[in-house]
C-alpha atoms as a printed R data frame, in Angstrom:
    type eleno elety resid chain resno       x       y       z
1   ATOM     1    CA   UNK     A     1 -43.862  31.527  34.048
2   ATOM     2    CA   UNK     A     2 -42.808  33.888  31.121
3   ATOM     3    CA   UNK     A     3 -39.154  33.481  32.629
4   ATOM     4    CA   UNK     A     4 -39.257  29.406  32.060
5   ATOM     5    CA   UNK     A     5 -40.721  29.718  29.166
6   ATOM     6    CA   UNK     A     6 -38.031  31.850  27.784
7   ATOM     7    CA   UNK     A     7 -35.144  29.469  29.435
8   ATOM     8    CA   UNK     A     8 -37.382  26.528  27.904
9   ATOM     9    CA   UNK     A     9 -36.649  28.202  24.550
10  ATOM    10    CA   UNK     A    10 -33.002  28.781  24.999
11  ATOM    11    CA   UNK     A    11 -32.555  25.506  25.764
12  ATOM    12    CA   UNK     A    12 -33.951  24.622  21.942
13  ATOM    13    CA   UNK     A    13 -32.210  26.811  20.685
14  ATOM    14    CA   UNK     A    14 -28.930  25.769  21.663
15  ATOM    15    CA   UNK     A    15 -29.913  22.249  21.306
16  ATOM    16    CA   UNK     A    16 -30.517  23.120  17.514
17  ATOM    17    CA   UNK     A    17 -27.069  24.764  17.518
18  ATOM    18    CA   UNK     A    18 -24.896  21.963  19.016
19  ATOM    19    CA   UNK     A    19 -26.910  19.696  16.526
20  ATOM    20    CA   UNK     A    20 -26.065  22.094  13.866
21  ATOM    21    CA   UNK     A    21 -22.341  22.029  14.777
22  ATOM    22    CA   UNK     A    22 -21.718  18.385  15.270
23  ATOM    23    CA   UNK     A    23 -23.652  17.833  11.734
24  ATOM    24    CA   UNK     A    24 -20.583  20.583  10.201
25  ATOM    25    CA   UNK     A    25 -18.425  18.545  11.937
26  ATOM    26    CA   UNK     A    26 -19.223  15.826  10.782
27  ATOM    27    CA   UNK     A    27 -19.352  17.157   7.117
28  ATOM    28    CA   UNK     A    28 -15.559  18.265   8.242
29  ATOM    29    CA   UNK     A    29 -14.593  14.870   8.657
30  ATOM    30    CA   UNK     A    30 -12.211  14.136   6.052
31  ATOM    31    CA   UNK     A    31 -13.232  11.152   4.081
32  ATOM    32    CA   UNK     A    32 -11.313   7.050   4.418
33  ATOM    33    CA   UNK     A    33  -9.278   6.280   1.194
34  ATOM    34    CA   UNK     A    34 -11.005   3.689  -0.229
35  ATOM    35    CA   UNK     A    35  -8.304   0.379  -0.557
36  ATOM    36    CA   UNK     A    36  -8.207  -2.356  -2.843
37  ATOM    37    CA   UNK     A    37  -6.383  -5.443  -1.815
38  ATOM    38    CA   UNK     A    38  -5.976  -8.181  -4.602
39  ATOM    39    CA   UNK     A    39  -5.228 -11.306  -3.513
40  ATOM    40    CA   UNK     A    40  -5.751 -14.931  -4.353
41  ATOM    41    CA   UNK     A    41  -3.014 -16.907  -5.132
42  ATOM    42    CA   UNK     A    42   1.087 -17.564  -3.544
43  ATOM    43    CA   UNK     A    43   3.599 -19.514  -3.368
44  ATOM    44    CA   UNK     A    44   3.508 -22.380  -0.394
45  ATOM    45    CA   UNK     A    45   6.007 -19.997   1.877
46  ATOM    46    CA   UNK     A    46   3.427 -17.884   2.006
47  ATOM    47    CA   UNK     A    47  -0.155 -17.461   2.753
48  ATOM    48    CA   UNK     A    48  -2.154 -14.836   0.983
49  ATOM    49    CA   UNK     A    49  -5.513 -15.387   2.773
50  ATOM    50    CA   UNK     A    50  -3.387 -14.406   6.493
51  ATOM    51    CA   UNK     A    51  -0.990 -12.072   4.530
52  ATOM    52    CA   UNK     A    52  -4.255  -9.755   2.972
53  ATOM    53    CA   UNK     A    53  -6.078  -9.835   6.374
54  ATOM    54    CA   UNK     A    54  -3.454  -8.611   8.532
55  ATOM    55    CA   UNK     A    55  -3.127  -6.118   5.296
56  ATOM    56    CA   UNK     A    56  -6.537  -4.675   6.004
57  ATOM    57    CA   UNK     A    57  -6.056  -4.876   9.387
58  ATOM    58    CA   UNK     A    58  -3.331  -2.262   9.850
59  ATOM    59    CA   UNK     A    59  -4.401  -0.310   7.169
60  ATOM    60    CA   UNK     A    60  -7.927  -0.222   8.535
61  ATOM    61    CA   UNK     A    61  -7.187   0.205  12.453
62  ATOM    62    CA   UNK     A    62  -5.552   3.488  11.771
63  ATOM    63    CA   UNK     A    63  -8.916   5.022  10.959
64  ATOM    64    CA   UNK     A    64  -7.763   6.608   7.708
65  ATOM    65    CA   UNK     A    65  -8.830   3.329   5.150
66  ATOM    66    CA   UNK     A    66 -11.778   1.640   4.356
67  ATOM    67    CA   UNK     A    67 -10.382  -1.226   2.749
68  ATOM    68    CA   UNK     A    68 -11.883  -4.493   0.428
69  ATOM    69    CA   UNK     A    69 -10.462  -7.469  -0.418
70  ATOM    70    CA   UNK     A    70 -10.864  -9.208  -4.196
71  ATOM    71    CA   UNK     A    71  -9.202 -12.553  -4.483
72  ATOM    72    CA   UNK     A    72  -9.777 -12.331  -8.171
73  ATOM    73    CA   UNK     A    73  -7.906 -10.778 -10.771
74  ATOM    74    CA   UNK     A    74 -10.728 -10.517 -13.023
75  ATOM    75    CA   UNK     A    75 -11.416  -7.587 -10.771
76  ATOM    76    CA   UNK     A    76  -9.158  -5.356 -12.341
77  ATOM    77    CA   UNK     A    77 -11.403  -5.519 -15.505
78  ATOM    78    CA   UNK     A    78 -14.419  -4.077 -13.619
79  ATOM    79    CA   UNK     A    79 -15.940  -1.083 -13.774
80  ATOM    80    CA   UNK     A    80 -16.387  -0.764 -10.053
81  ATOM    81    CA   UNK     A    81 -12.219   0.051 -10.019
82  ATOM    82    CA   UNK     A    82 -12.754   3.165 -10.359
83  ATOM    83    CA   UNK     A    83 -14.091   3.433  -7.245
84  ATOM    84    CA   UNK     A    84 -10.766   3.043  -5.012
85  ATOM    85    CA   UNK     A    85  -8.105   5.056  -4.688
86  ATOM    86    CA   UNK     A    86  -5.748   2.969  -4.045
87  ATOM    87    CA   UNK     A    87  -4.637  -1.357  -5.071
88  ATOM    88    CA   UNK     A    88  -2.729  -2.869  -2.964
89  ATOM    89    CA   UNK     A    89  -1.207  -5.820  -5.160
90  ATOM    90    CA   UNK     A    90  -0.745  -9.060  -2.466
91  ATOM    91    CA   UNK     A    91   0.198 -12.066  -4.470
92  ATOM    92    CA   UNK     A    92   2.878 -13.792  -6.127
93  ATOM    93    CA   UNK     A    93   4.632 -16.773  -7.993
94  ATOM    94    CA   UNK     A    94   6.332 -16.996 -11.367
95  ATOM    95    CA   UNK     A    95   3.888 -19.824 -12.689
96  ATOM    96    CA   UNK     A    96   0.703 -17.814 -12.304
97  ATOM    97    CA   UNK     A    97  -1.484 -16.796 -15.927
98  ATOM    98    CA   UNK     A    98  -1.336 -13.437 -16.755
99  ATOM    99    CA   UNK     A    99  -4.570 -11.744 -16.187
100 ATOM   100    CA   UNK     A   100  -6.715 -11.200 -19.130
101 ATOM   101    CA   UNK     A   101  -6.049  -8.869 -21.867
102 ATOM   102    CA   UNK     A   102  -9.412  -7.013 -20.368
103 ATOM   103    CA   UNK     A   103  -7.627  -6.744 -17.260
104 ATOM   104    CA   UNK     A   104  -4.399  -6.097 -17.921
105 ATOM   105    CA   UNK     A   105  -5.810  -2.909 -19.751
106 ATOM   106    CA   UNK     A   106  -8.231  -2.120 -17.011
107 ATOM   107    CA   UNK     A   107  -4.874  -2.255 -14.241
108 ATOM   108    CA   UNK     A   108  -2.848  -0.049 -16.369
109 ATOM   109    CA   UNK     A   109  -5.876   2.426 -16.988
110 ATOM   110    CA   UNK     A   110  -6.628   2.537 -13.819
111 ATOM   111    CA   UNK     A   111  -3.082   3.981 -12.596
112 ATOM   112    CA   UNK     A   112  -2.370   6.042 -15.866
113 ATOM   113    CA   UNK     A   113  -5.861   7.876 -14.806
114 ATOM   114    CA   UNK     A   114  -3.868   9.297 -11.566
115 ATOM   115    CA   UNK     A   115  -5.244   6.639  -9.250
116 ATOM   116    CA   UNK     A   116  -2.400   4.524  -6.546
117 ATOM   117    CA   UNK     A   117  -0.593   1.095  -6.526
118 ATOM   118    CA   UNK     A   118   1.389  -0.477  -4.207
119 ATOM   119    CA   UNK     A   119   3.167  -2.986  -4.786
120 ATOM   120    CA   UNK     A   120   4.032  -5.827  -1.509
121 ATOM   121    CA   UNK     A   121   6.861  -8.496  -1.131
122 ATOM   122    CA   UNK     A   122   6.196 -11.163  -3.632
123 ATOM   123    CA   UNK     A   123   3.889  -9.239  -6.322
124 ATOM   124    CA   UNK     A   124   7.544  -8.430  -8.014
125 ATOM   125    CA   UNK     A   125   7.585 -12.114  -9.223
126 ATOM   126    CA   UNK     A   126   3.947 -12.389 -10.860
127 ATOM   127    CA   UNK     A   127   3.320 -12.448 -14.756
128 ATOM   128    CA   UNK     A   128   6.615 -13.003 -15.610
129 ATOM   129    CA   UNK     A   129   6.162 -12.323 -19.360
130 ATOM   130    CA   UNK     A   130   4.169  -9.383 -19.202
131 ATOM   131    CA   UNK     A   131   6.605  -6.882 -19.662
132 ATOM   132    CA   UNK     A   132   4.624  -3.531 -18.898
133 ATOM   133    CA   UNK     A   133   3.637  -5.385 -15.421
134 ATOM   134    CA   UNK     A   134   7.719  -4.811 -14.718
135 ATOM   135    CA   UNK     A   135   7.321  -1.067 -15.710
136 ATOM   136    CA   UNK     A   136   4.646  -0.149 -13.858
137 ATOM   137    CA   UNK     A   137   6.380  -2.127 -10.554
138 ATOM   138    CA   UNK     A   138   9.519  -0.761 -11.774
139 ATOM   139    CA   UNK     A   139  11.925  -3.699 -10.184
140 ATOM   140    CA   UNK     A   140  10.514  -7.506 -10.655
141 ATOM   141    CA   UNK     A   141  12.118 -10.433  -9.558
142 ATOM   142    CA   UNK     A   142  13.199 -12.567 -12.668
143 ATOM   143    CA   UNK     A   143  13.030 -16.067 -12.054
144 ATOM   144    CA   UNK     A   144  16.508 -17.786 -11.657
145 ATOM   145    CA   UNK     A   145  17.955 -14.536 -11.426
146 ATOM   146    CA   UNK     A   146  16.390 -12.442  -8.186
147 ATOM   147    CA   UNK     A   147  16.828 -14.075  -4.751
148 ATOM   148    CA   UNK     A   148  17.415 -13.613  -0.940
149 ATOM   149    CA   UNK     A   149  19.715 -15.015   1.819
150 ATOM   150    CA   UNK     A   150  18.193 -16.987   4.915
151 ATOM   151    CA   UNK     A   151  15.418 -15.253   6.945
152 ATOM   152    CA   UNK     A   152  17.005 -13.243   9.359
153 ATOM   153    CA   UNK     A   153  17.383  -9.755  10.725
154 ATOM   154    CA   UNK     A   154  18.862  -6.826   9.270
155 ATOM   155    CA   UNK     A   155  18.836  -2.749   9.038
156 ATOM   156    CA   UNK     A   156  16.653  -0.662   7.116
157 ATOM   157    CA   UNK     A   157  17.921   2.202   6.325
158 ATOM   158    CA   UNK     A   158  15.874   5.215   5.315
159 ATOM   159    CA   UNK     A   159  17.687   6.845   2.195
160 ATOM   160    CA   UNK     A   160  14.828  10.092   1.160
161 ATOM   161    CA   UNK     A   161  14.809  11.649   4.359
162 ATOM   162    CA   UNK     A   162  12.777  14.393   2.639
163 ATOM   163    CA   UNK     A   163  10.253  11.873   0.583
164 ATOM   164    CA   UNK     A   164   6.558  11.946   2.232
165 ATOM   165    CA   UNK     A   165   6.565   8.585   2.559
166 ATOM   166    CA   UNK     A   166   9.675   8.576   5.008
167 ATOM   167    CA   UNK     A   167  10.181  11.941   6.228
168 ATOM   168    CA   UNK     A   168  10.865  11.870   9.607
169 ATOM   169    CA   UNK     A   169  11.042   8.119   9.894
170 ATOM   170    CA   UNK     A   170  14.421   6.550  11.063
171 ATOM   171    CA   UNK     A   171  16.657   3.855  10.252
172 ATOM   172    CA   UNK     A   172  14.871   0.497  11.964
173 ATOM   173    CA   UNK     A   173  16.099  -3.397  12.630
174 ATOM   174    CA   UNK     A   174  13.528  -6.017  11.079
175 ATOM   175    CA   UNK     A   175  13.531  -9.625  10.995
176 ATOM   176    CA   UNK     A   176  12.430 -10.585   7.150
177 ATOM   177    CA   UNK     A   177  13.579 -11.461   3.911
178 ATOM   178    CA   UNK     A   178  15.885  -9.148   1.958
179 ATOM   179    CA   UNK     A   179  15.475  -9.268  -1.967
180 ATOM   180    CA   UNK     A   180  18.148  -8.694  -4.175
181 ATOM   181    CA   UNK     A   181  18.721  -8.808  -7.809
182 ATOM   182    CA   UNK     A   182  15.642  -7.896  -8.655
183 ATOM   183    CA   UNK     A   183  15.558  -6.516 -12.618
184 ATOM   184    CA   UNK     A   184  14.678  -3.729 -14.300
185 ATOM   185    CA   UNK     A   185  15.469  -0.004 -15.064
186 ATOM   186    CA   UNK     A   186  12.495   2.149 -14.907
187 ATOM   187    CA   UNK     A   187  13.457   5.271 -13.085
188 ATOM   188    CA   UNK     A   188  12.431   4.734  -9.462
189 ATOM   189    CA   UNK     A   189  13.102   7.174  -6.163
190 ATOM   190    CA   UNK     A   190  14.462   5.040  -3.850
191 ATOM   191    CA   UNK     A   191  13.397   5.680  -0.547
192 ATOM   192    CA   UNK     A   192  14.654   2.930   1.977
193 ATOM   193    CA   UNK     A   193  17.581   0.693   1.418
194 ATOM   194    CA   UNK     A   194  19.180  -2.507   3.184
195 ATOM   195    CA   UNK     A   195  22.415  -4.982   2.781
196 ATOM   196    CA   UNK     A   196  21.986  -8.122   1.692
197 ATOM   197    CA   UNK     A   197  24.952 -10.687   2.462
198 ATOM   198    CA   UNK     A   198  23.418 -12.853  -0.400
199 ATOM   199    CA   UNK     A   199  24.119 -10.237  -2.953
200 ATOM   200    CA   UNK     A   200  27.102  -8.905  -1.636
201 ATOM   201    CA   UNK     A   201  24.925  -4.990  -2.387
202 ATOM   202    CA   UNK     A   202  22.938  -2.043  -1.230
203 ATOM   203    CA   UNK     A   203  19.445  -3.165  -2.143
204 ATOM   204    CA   UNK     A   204  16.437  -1.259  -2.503
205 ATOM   205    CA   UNK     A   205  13.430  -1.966   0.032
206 ATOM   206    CA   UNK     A   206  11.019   0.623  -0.590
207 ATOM   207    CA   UNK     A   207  11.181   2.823  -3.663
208 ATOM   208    CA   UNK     A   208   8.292   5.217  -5.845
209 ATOM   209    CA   UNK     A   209   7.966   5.867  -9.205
210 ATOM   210    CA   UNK     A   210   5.184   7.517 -11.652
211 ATOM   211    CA   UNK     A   211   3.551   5.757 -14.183
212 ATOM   212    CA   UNK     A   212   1.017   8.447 -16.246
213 ATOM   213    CA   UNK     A   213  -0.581  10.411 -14.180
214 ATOM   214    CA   UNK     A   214  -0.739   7.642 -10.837
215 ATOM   215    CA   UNK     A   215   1.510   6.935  -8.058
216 ATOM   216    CA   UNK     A   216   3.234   3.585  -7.487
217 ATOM   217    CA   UNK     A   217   5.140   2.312  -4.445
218 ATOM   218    CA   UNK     A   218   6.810  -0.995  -3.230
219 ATOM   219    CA   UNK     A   219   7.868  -2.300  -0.561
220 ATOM   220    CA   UNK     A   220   9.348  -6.171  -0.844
221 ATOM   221    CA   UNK     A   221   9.351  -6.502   3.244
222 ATOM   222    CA   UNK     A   222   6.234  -8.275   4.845
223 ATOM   223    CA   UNK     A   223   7.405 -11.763   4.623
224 ATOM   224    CA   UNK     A   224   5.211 -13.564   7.509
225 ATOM   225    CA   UNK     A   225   3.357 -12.437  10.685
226 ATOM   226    CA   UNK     A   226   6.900 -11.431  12.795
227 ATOM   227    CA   UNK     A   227   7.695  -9.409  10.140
228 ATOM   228    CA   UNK     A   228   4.082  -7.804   9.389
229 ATOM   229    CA   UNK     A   229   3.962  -6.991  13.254
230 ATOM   230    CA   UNK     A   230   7.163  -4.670  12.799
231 ATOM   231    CA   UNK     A   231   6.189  -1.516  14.248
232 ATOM   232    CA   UNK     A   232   7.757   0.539  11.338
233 ATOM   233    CA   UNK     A   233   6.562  -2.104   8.545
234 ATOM   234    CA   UNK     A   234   3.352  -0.876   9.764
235 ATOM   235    CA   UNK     A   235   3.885   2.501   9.758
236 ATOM   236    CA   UNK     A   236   5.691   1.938   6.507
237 ATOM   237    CA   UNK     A   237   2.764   0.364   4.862
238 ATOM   238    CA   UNK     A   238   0.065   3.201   5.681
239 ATOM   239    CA   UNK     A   239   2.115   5.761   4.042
240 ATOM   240    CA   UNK     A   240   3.075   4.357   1.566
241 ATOM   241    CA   UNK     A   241  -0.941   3.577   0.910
242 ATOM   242    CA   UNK     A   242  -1.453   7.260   1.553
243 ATOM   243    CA   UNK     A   243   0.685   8.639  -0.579
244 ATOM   244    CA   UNK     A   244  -0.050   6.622  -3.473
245 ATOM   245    CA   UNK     A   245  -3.743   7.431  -2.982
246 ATOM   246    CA   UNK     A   246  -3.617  10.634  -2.307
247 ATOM   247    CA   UNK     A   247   0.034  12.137  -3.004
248 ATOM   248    CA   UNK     A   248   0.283  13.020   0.767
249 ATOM   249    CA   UNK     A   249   0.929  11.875   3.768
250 ATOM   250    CA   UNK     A   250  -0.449  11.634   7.410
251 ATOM   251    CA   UNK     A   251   2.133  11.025  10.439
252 ATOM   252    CA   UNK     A   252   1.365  10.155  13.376
């Protein structure tokens, strides 16, 4: 009897202790970057609403991002922004207003604070008047004067082979739309490149830059579903979200 009662006893006690070290794991677990995606508005070629959800969706099936959605860009005037990491800016067309003068303050704030943008396909074209929008983007396409050739595949070729974001990536073939001649001359690190017929140039896809204290990042590929389902947009798109959240990078 005294014998099950002591094996009775070491069973608790290693209960406790396996409880004990799942709740430290647990503690452990590193926390999800919290993501903003602002939406709300397009051009007809594209479609914000399936654009932002297959956003979240890769962002969030990797298990590293807890991710929201605001269709509003009112939102960048709340409070509650300083609560996420990271923006994600999905959106675009020439003729949209330019956010209030609340929340054009409470955007650049934000990322002078040392918090993460980044910057996808057509959000280069928004608020075309608002000149510190171009800075903080640091290329924007200017209406009659940016463009792109037909739809169509072509090479991306990785150009910082040293750069979080792309270390140990390689060169890959998409099917998208190439920009070109987009303006501008803040100082940007250009970290994946591509040649577009239309310009006759080198163009830059994906390229970094600081503005204050924060991290900014675009990346002008994602045009449609075929081209959101490219393996290495995908891949592109959570580090680049990393790394302007956090200044690091994961890799899978």
């Amino acid at each position: 009897m005294r014998q099950a009662k002591l094996s009775i006893v070491g069973l608790c006690f290693l209960s406790i202790m396996l409880s004990a070290g799942a709740v430290q794991a647990a503690d452990k677990a590193p926390e999800k970057i919290k993501v903003l995606v602002v939406t709300g508005f397009d051009v007809g070629a594209h479609n914000w609403q399936e654009a932002s959800s297959d956003t979240a969706a890769i962002l969030s099936e990797s298990g590293r991002f807890d991710v929201k959605i605001a269709e509003n860009l009112d939102v960048f005037a709340s409070p509650a922004l300083k609560d996420y990491d990271v923006l994600v800016l999905n959106y675009g067309f020439w003729s949209q207003a330019d956010p209030s003068d609340e929340a054009k303050a409470g955007l650049l704030d934000y990322v002078k604070s040392g918090k993460g943008v980044v910057a996808l396909h057509f959000a280069c074209s928004s608020f075309q008047d608002w000149d510190e929008y171009h800075e903080l983007v640091g290329r924007w396409w200017k209406k009659g004067t940016g463009g792109h050739g037909p739809f169509g595949k072509f090479t991306v070729n990785i150009k910082d082979k040293e750069h979080a974001i792309t270390k140990g990536l390689k060169d890959f073939e998409t099917e998208d739309e190439l920009y070109a001649k987009l303006d501008g001359d803040a100082k940007i690190e250009v970290l994946a490149t591509a040649f577009s017929e239309w310009s006759g140039k080198v163009e830059p896809i994906v390229f970094a830059k600081s503005y204050g204290e924060g991290r900014v990042v675009q990346n002008v590929l994602g045009h449609g579903p075929k081209a959101r389902a490219n393996e290495s947009y995908q891949e592109l798109l959570r580090r680049c979200t990393e790394w302007a959240a956090t200044g690091k990078v994961t890799t899978e």
